[in-house]
Each structure stands twice: as C-alpha cells, then as structure tokens.
C-alpha positions in Angstrom: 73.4 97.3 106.1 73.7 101.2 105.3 71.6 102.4 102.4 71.3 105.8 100.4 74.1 107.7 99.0 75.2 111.0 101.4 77.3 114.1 100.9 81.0 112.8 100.5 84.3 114.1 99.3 87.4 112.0 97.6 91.1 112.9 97.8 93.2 110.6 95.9 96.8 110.7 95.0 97.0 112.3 91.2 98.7 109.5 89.3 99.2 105.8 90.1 101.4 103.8 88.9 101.1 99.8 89.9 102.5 96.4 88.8 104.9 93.8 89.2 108.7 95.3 87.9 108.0 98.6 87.3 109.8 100.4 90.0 111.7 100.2 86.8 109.6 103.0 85.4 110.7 105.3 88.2 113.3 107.5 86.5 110.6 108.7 84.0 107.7 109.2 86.6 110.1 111.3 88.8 111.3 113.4 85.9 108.2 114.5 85.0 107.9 116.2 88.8 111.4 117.0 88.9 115.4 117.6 88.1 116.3 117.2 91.8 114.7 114.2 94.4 115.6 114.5 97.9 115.4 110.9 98.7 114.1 109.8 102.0 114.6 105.5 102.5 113.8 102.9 105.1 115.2 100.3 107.1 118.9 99.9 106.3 118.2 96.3 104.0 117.0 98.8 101.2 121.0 99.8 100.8 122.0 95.8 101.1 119.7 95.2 99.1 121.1 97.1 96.4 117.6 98.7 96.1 118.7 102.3 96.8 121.8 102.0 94.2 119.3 100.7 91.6 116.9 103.5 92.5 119.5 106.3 92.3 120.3 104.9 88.7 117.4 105.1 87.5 116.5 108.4 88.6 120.1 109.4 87.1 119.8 108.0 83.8 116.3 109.9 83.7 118.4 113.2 83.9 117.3 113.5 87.5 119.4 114.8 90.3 119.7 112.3 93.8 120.4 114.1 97.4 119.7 111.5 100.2 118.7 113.1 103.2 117.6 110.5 105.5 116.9 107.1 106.6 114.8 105.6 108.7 113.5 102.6 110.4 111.1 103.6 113.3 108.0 105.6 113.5 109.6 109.3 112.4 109.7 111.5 115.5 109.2 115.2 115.9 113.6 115.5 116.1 113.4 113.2 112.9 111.3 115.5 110.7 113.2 118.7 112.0 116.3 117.6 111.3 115.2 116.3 107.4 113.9 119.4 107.1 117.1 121.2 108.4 119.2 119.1 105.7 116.5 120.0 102.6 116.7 123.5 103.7 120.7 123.1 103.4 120.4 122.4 99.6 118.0 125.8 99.2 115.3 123.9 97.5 112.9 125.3 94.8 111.4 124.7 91.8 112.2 121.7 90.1 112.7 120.1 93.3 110.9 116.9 94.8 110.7 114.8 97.4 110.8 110.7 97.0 109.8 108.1 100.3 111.4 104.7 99.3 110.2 102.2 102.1 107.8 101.3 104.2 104.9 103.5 106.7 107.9 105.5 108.1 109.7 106.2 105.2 106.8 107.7 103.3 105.4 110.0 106.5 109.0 111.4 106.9 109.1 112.2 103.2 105.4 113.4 103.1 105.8 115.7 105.9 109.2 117.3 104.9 107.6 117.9 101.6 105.1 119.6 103.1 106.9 121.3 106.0 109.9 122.6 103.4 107.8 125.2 102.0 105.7 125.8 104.8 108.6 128.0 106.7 106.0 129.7 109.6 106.3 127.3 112.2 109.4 126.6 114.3 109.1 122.9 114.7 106.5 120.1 112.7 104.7 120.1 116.2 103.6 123.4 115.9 101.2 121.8 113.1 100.1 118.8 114.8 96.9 117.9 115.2 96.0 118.4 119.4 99.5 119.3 120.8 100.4 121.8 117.9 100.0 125.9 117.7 96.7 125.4 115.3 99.0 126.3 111.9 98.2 124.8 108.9 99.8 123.5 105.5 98.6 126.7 103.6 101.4 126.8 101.0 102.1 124.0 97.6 104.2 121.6 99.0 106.9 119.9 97.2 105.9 117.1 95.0 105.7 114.3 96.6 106.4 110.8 95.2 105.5 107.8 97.3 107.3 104.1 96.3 106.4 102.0 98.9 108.2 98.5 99.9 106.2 96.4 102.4 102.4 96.2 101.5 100.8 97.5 105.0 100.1 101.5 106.2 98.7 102.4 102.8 100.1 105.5 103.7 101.6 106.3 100.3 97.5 106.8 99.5 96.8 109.2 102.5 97.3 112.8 103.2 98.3 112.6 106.6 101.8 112.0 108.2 101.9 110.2 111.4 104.5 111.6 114.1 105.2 110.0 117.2 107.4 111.9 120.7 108.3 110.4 123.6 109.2 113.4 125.9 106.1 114.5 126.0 104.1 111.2 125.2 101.9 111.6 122.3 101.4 110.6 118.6 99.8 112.4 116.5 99.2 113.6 112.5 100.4 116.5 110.5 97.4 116.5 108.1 96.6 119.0 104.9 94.8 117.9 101.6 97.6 119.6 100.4 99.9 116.3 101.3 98.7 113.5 99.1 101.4 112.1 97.0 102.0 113.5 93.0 102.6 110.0 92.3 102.8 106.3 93.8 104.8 103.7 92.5 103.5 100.3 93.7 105.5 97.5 92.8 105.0 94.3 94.7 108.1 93.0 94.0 109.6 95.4 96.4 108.1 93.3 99.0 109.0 89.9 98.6 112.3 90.3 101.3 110.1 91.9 103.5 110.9 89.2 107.1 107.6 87.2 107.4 106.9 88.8 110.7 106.6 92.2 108.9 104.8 90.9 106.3 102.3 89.9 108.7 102.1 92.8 110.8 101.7 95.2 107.6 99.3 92.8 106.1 97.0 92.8 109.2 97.4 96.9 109.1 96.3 97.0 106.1 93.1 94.8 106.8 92.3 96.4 109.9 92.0 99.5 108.1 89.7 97.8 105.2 87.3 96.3 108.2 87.5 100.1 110.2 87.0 102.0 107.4 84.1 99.5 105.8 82.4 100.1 109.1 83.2 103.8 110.4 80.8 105.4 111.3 82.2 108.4 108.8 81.8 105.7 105.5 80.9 106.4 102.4 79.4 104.4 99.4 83.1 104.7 97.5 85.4 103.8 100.2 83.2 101.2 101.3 83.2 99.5 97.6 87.4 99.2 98.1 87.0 98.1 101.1 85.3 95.2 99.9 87.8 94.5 96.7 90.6 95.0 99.2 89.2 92.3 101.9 88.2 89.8 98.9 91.8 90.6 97.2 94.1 90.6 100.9 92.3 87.8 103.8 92.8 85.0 101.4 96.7 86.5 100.3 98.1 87.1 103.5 98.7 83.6 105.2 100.3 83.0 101.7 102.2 85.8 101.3 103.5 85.2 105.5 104.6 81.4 104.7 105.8 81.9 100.8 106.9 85.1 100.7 107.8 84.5 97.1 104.4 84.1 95.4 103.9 86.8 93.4 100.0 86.7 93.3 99.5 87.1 97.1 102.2 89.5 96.8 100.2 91.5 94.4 97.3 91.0 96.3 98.8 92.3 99.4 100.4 95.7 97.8 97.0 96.5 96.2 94.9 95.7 98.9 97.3 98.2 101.5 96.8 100.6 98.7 92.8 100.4 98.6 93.1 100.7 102.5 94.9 103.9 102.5 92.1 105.4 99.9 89.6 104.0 101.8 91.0 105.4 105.7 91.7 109.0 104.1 88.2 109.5 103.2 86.3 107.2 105.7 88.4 107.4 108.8 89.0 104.8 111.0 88.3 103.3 114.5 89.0 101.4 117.7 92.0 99.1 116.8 93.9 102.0 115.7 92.8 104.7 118.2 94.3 102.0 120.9 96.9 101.1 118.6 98.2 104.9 118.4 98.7 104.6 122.4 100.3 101.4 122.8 102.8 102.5 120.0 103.9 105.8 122.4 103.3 104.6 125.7 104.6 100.8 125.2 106.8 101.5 122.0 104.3 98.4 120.3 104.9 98.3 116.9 102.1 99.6 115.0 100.6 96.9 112.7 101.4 94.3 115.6 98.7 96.8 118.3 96.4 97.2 115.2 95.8 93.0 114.7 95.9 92.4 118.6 92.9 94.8 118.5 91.1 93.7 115.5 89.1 91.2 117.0 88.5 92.9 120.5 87.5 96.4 118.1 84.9 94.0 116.3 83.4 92.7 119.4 82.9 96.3 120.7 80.9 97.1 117.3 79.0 93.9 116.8 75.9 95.0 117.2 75.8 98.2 116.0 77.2 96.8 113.0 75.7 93.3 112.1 74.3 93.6 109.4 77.6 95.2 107.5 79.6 92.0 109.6 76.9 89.7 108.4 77.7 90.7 105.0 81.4 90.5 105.5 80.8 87.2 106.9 78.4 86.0 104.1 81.1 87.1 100.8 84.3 86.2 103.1 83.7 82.4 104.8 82.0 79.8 104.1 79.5 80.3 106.5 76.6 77.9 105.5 74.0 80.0 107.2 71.6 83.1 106.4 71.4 84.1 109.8 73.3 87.5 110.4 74.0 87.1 114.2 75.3 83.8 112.7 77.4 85.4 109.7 78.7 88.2 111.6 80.3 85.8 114.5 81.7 84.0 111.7 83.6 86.9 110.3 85.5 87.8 113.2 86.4 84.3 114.0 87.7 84.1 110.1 89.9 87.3 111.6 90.7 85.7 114.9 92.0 82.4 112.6 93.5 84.9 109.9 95.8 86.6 113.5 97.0 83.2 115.0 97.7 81.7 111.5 100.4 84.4 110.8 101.7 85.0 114.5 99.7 87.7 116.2 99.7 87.7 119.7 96.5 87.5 121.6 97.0 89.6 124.8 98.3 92.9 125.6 100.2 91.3 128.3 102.0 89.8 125.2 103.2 92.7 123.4 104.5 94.0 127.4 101.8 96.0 128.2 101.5 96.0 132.1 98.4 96.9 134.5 99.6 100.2 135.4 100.2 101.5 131.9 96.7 101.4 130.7 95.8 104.6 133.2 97.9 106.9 130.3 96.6 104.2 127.7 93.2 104.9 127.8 93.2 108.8 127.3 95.8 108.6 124.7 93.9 106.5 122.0 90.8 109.2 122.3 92.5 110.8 118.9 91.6 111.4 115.7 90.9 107.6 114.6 88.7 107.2 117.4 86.3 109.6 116.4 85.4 107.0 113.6 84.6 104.2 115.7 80.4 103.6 115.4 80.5 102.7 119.1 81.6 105.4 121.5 83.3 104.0 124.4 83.6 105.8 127.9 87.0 105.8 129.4 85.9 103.3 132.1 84.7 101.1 129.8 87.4 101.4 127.3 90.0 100.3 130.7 87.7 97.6 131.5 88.4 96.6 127.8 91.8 96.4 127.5 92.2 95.0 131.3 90.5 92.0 130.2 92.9 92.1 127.1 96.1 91.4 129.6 
C-alpha cells in the first residue's frame, strides 16, 4: 500500500450538477454561460428519442439560442472536428456563445475540442495540436464555455480536459489536451441512460471501472484520486451486472453515471495504464470499440501489475469480495478474478482473436499503445514483451 502525501495538482470541472431528472434544469445552467449553444449530439436515438427536441426546449424557454452543428456516433476524427469547427466559425461566434456535448464519449470530445479549437484560430487543422503527431501548438487562448451532459455512464470524459481524436490515414489516436478544456458545467442525469442497449451499457460500464482500477494503481496516483477511486469501485462493480440485465433500475443507474463521473476526475489527475494504452491501438488499427478493448484488457493489465501492486490489489480484494482470507497474494488474486467474473457476466469477450484482431496486426499494435496512458502503467513493458502479451491474448 502507498503511504505519505506528495506534491499533487486537481483540475476539476467548475460546477456540477447531478441527479436523477434534472436534465430538466438545463435551460437555467446553460443560460448562465450563455444566449447562444452550438449543440453537438450523439448517436442518432437521441433525436428518436425525442431527447434533442426536449433539450432544445428547454434551452429556448431559458431565453437561450439553439444552432446544431453536428452529430455523431463514432470516435470523432481529425475531418470531424475540422468540419464542426468550419460550421461554428460560419455563425462568427463570440461572446455570449457556448458550446453543449449531449451524448455519450464522442459527443462530448467533439464538443470539447471545437470549444477549444474555435477560439484558438493559429493552427490549420486540430492535428496540429495533437499530442505526438501535431506541430507542438497549444490551447493558449479562453475557450468557449463548455457544457458537458452526458448520456451513457462510461468515458467520464465530461470530467477530463482532454479530447480524444482518432485518423485512419495516417493510423494514430491521440489527445488534444489544455487545462484550459475542462467543462464550465456537467449535467449528470442518469436517467439519460436507461435506453442505453445493454451491450453499451456494459462496454461503458467496464470503461469506466477500468479507469477506477488504472488510475487507483498508476504509477502517477495521488491520495485524492485514489479516495474516488475507491467510492467509484464500491458505488459501480456491484451496479453494473444490474444495470446490463435491468436497465431500468434507477439505483445501479445512479451508481453507474456517478461512478463514470469519479473515473474521469480520477484519470485527469492520476493518468492511466495498460488496458487503455492497448486499447487506444486496437481502437485505430482494428476499429475495436473502445470500452469493449479496455475490459478485454482489464484482467490481462492486472496480471502484468500484480506484483508490483499487491498490496493496493490486496486491498481492492479485501473491501470488494468476499474473500475470507488475510493473505494479500490471496486477496489480490481474488480481485481480479471478481473482474474476470464482473467481464463474462455482462458479455466481454476474452480474446483479442474475438474482437478480430489477427496475428499480423499486433506488429503496428504494439508501438501504437506506447502513448500517453501508458506512461501511467507501474510496470513498464518492453515492446517484445508487450507482443508476447497480447499473442498469448489471441
């Protein structure tokens, strides 16, 4: 177990606003950021859904101006956030102006990084400010205020101040990052969630765990983040098998959306690992959907960082099974066969060779998932051993 207190720093969204019904509360929380919201949604069951039309109600009767200026429902691509951009920058934004991201992971990095990118006019293209592959420039400018509402209970990205963007010609994914990025205001209300399809629900849910088990044991943690990682764990691995096979239940609902929010506090400030290193590369090079790569290597990522992290296993073990034992090698096991149980309970494949992945793709694999999340992982892998890894994965 880690002890003492170190230098840290927290960067948390400004205002939260959390609870079953009250995206209903929207049209006041936006109007205090703005007259105009350049609305950014998700997959296309938010407009059936009548979801969007409530939304845009709301935000009207609240004196506040709607312009929808995208959709999506896949990772956002480098085209994706020009484009947005090119469409905001059609409507000469300004003051009074914000940005809203209604849906899930996607959603809210497209809005956060057009909010940013609007008012940040000296690059050419959002590459140019991504982290590894960009020109080194930097979100120096305020960015438009941001509002984050999400509707699946997963990325926690409405907490984080990064934007994930994916290409596929060149391969890579990778973050548009700034302090400068983290939401005005969040609007988490669970209810959002309950038409989420079970097999999102369960690749969200698992995202959202593998980030409370990454960032609990990164080898960048801090006392804070390591305190919600714990509520989040204790709130989210006995709600998500509900929340998979009764998707109505409002308390493993609730559970759900505010453990994915804890999880995005906790990876902006702690970093991350393994699972999500790897899962970055599967997720360009195999087009593996990003939650689904993240629980495939949960348990594998756990394994890798046993022993350098018993004791914090041990006690993951000891508060979250019912591990009659006070043995740590005991407790920790225990722990990541309560994850392993937690996977094949709500449908996560166990092999690579599962989600497609064939032989000859791990070669570009392997190099690809040395990113950013990586660098969090306590256990630094060589690139031979991280292939001999995911080979035995297949």
């Amino acid at each position: 177990m880690m002890s003492g207190c170190s230098q840290y720093d927290l960067l948390l969204p400004r205002r939260v606003v959390f609870g079953w019904g009250r995206r209903n509360e929207l049209g006041p929380l936006a109007a205090e950021l703005g007259r105009r919201a350049f609305l950014v949604t998700g997959s296309r069951t938010l407009q059936a859904s009548g979801t969007v039309e409530a939304v845009t109600a709301q935000l009207r009767e609240a004196g506040v101006e709607t312009v929808p200026i995208g959709q999506i429902a896949h990772e956002p691509e480098v085209q994706d956030v020009d484009a947005t951009v090119a469409r905001i920058l059609e409507h000469r934004p300004g003051e009074g102006d914000l940005v809203i991201g209604l849906g899930g992971g996607s959603a809210i990095d497209l809005a956060k990084a057009v909010a940013a990118l609007v008012t940040n006019r000296h690059g050419e293209s959002v590459r140019d400010f991504l982290e590894g592959v960009g020109n080194g420039l930097t979100i120096d400018q305020p960015t438009l205020p941001f509002l984050a509402v999400p509707t699946t209970a997963g990325t926690g990205s409405e907490a984080t101040k990064n934007a994930v963007i994916s290409s596929y010609d060149p391969t890579f994914k990778k973050s548009l990052r700034s302090p400068r990025m983290v939401a005005a205001a969040v609007l988490i209300d669970p209810e959002l969630t309950v038409t989420v399809p079970a097999s999102v629900t369960a690749a969200t849910g698992m995202d959202a765990i593998t980030q409370l088990i990454e960032s609990y044991i990164s080898g960048r943690t801090q006392p804070f983040t390591r305190a919600l990682c714990l509520e989040g764990l204790q709130r989210a691995l006995p709600a998500i098998v509900t929340a998979v096979e009764q998707p109505t239940d409002r308390p493993a609902r609730e559970a759900m959306s505010h453990a994915a929010f804890l999880s995005g506090m906790a990876l902006a400030n702690s970093g991350l690992g393994l699972a999500h290193g790897v899962a970055a590369a599967l997720g360009v090079h195999c087009r593996t959907p990003h939650g689904i790569a993240c629980a495939v290597m949960l348990p594998a990522a756990l394994r890798v960082n046993r022993d350098v992290r018993r004791d914090d296993l041990a006690h993951l073990g000891r508060l979250l099974t019912d591990t009659d034992s006070n043995d740590p090698d005991v407790l920790a096991d225990a722990f990541i066969e309560h994850i392993e149980s937690i996977c094949s309970r709500v449908g996560i494949p166990r092999t690579l060779s599962q989600l497609g992945v064939e032989r000859e793709q791990i070669a570009a694999i392997v190099p690809s998932s040395h990113g950013n999340s990586m660098r969090g992982n306590p256990t630094q892998l060589t690139d031979d051993e991280l292939t001999s890894l995911l080979e035995g994965m297949l």
